[in-house]
N, CA, C and O atoms as CSV, one atom per row, in Angstrom:
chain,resi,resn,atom,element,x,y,z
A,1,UNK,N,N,0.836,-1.189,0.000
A,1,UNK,CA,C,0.000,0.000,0.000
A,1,UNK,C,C,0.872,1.240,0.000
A,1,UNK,O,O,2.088,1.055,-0.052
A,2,UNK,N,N,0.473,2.306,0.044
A,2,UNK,CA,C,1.145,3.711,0.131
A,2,UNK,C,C,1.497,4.251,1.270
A,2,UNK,O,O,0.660,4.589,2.106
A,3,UNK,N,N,2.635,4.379,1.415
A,3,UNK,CA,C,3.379,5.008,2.769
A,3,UNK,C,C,2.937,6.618,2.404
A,3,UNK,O,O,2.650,7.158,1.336
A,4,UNK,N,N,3.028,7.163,3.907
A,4,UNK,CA,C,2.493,9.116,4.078
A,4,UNK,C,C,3.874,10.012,2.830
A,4,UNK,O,O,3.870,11.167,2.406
A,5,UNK,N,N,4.365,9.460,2.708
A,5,UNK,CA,C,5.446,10.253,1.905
A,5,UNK,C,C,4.632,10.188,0.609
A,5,UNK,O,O,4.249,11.280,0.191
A,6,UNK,N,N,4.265,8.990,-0.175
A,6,UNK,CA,C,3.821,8.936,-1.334
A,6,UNK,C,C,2.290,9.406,-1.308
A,6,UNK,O,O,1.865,9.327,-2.460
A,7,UNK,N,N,1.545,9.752,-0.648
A,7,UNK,CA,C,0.146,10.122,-0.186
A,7,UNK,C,C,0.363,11.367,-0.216
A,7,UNK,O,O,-0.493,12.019,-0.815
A,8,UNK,N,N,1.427,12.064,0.336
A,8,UNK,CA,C,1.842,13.808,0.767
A,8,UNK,C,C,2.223,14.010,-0.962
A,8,UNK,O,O,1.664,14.988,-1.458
A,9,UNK,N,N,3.009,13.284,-1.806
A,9,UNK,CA,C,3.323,13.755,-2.834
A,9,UNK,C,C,2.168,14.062,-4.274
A,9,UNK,O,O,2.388,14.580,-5.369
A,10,UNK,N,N,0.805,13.433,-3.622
A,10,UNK,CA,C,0.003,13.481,-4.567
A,10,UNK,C,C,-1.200,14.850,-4.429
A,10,UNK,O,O,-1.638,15.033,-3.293
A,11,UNK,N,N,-1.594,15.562,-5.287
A,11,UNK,CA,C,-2.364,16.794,-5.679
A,11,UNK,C,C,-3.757,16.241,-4.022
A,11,UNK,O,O,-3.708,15.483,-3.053
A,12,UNK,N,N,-4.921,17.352,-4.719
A,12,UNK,CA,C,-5.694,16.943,-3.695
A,12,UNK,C,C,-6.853,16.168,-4.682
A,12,UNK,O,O,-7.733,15.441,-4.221
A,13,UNK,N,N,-6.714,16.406,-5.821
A,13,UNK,CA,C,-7.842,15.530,-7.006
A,13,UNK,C,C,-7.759,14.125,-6.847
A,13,UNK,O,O,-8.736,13.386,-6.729
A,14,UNK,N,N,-6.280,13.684,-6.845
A,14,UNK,CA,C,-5.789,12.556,-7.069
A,14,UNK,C,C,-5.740,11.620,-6.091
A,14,UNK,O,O,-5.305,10.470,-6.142
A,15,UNK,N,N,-6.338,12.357,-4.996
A,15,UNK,CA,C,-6.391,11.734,-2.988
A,15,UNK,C,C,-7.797,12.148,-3.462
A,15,UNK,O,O,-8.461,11.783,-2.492
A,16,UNK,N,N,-8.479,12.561,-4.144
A,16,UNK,CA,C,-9.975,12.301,-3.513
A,16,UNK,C,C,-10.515,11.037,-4.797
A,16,UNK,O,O,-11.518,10.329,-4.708
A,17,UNK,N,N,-9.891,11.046,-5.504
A,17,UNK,CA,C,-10.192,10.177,-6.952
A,17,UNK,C,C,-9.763,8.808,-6.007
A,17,UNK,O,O,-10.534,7.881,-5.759
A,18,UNK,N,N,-8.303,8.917,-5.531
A,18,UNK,CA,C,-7.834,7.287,-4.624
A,18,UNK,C,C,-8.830,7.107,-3.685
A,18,UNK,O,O,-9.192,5.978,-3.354
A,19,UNK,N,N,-9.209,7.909,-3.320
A,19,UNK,CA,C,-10.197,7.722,-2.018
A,19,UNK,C,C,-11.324,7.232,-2.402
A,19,UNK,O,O,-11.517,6.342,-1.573
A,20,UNK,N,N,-12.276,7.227,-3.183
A,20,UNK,CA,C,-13.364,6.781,-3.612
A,20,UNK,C,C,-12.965,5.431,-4.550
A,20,UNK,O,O,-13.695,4.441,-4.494
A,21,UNK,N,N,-12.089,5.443,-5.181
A,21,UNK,CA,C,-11.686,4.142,-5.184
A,21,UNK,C,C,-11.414,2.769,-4.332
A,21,UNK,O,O,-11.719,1.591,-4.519
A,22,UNK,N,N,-10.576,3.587,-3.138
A,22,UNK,CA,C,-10.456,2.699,-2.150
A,22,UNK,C,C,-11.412,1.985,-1.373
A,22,UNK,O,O,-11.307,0.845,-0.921
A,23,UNK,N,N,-12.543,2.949,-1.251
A,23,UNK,CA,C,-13.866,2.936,-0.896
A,23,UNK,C,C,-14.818,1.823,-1.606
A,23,UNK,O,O,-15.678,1.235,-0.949
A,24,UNK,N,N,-14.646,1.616,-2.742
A,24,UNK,CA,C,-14.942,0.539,-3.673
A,24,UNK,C,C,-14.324,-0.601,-4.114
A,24,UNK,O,O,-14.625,-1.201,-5.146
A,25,UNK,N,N,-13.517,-0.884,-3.392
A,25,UNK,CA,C,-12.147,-1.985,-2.993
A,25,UNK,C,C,-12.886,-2.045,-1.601
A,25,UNK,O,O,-13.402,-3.140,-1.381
A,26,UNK,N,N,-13.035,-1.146,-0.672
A,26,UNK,CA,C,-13.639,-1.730,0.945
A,26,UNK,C,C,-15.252,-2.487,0.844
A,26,UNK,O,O,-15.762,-3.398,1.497
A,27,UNK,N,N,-15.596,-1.906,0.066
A,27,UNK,CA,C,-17.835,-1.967,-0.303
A,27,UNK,C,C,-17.573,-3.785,-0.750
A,27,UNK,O,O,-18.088,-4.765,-0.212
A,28,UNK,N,N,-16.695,-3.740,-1.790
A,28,UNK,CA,C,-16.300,-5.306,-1.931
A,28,UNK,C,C,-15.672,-6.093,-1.372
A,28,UNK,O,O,-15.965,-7.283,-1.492
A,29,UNK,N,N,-14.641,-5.699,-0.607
A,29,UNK,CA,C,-14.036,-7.098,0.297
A,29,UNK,C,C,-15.310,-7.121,1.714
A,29,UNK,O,O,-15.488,-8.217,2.246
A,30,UNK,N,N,-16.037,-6.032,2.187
A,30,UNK,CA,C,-16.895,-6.390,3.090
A,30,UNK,C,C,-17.866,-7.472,2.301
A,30,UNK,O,O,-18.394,-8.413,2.894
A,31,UNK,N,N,-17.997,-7.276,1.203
A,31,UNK,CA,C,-18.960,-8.080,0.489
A,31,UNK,C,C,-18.835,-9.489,0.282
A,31,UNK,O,O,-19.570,-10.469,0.157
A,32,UNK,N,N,-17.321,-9.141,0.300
A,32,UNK,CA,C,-16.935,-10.435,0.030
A,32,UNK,C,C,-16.636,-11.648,1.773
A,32,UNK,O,O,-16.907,-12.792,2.138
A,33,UNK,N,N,-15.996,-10.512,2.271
A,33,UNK,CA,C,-15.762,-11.324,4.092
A,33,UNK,C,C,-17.471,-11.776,4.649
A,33,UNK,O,O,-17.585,-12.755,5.386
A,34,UNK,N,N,-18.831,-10.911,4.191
A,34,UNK,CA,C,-20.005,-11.553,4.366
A,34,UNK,C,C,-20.068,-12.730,3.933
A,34,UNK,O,O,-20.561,-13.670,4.556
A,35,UNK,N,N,-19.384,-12.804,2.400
A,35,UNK,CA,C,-20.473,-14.116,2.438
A,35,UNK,C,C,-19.604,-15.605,2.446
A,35,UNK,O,O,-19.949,-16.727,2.076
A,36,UNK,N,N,-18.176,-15.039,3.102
A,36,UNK,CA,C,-17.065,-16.153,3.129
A,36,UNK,C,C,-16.150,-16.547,2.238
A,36,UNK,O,O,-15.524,-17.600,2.116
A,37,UNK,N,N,-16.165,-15.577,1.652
A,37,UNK,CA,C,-14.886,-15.599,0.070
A,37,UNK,C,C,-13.651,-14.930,0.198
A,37,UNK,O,O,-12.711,-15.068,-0.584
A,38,UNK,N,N,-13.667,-14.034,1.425
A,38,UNK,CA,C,-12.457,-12.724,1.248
A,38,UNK,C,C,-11.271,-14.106,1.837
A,38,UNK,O,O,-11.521,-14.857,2.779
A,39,UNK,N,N,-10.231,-14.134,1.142
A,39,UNK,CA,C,-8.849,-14.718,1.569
A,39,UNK,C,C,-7.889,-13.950,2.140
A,39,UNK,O,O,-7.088,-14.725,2.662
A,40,UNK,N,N,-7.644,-13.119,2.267
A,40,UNK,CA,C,-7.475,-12.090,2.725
A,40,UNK,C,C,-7.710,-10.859,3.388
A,40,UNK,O,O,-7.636,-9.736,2.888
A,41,UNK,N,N,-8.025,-11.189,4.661
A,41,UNK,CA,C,-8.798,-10.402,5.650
A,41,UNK,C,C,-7.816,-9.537,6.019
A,41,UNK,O,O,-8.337,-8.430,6.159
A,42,UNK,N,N,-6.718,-9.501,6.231
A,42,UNK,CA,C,-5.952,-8.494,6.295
A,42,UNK,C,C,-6.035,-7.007,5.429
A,42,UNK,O,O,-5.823,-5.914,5.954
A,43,UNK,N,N,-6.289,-7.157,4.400
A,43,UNK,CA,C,-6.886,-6.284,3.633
A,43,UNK,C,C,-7.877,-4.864,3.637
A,43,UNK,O,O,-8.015,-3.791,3.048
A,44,UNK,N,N,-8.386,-5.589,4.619
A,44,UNK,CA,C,-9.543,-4.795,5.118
A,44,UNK,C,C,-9.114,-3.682,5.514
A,44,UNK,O,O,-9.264,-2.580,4.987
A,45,UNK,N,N,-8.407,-4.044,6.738
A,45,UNK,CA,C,-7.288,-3.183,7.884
A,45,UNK,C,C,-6.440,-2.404,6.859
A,45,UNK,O,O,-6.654,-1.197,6.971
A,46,UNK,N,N,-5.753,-2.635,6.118
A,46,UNK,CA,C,-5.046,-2.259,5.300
A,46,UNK,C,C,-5.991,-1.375,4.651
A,46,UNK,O,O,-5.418,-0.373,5.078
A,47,UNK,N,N,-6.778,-0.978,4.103
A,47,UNK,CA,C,-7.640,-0.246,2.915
A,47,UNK,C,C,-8.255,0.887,3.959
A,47,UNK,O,O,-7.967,2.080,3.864
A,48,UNK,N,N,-8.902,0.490,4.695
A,48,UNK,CA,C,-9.287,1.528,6.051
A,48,UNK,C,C,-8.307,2.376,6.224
A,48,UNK,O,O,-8.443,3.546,5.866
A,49,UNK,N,N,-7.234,1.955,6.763
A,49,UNK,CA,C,-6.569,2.535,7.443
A,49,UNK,C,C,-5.522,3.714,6.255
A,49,UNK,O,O,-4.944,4.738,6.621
A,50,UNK,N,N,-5.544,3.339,5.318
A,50,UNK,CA,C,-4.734,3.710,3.757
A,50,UNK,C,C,-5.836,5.156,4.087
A,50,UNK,O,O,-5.701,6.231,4.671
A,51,UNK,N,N,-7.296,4.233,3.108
A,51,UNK,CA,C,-8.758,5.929,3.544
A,51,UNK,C,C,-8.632,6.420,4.488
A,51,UNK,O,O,-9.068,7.572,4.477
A,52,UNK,N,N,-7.964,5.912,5.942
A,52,UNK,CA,C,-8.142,7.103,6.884
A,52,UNK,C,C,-6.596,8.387,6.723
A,52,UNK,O,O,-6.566,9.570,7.062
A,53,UNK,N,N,-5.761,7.737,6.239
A,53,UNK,CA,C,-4.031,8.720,5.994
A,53,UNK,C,C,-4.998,9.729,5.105
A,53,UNK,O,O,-5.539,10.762,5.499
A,54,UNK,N,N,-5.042,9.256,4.071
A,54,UNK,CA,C,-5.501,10.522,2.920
A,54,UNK,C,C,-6.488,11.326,3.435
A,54,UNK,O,O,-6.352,12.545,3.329
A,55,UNK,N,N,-7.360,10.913,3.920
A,55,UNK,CA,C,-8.586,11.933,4.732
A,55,UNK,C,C,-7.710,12.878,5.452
A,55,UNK,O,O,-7.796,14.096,5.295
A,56,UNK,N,N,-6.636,12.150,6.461
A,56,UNK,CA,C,-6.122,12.940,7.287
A,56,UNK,C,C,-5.283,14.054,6.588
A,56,UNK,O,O,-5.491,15.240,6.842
A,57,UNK,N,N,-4.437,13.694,5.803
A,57,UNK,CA,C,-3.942,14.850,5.171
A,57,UNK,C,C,-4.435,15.655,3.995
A,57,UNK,O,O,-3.832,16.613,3.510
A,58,UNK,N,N,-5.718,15.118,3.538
A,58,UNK,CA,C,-6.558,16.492,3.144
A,58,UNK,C,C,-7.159,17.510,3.954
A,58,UNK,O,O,-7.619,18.536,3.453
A,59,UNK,N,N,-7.185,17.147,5.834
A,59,UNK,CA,C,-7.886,17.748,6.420
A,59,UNK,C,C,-6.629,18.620,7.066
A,59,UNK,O,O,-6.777,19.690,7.656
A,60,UNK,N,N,-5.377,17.955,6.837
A,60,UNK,CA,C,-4.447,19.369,7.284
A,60,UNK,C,C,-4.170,19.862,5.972
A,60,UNK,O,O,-3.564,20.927,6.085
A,61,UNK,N,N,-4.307,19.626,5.068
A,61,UNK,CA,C,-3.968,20.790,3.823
A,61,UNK,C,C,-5.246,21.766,4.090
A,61,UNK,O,O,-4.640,22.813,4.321
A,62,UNK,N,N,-6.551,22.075,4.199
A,62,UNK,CA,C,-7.744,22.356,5.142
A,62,UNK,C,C,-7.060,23.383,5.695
A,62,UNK,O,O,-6.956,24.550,5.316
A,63,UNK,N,N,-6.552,22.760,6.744
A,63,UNK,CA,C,-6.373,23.599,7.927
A,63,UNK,C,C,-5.049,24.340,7.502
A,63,UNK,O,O,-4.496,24.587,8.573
A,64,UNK,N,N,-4.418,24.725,6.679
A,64,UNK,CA,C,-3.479,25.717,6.398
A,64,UNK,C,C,-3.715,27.022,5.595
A,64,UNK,O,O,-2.791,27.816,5.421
């Protein structure tokens, strides 16, 4: 996944375009951990936590 360095280097279009993507990568592996298919549950954690960095540093570009 993307470390805060490579997240900080991207515009704010391109963090809200990843973000709604990511979001549609999460809508499906929940979809998928329902009905007993996801092989990779780790994933989850991983994709969350990716959407929560970029949120966070659109909300301090925000605040400057």
């Amino acid at each position: 996944m993307l470390n805060v360095k490579e997240i900080r280097k991207m515009d704010d279009a391109t963090l809200l375009s990843q973000i709604d993507d990511l979001k549609k990568e999460l809508f499906n592996l929940r979809f998928k951990h329902a009905t007993g298919k996801l092989e990779d549950t780790a994933r989850l954690f991983t994709v969350r936590k990716t959407i929560a960095r970029m949120k966070t540093i659109l909300t301090e570009r925000e605040a400057k």
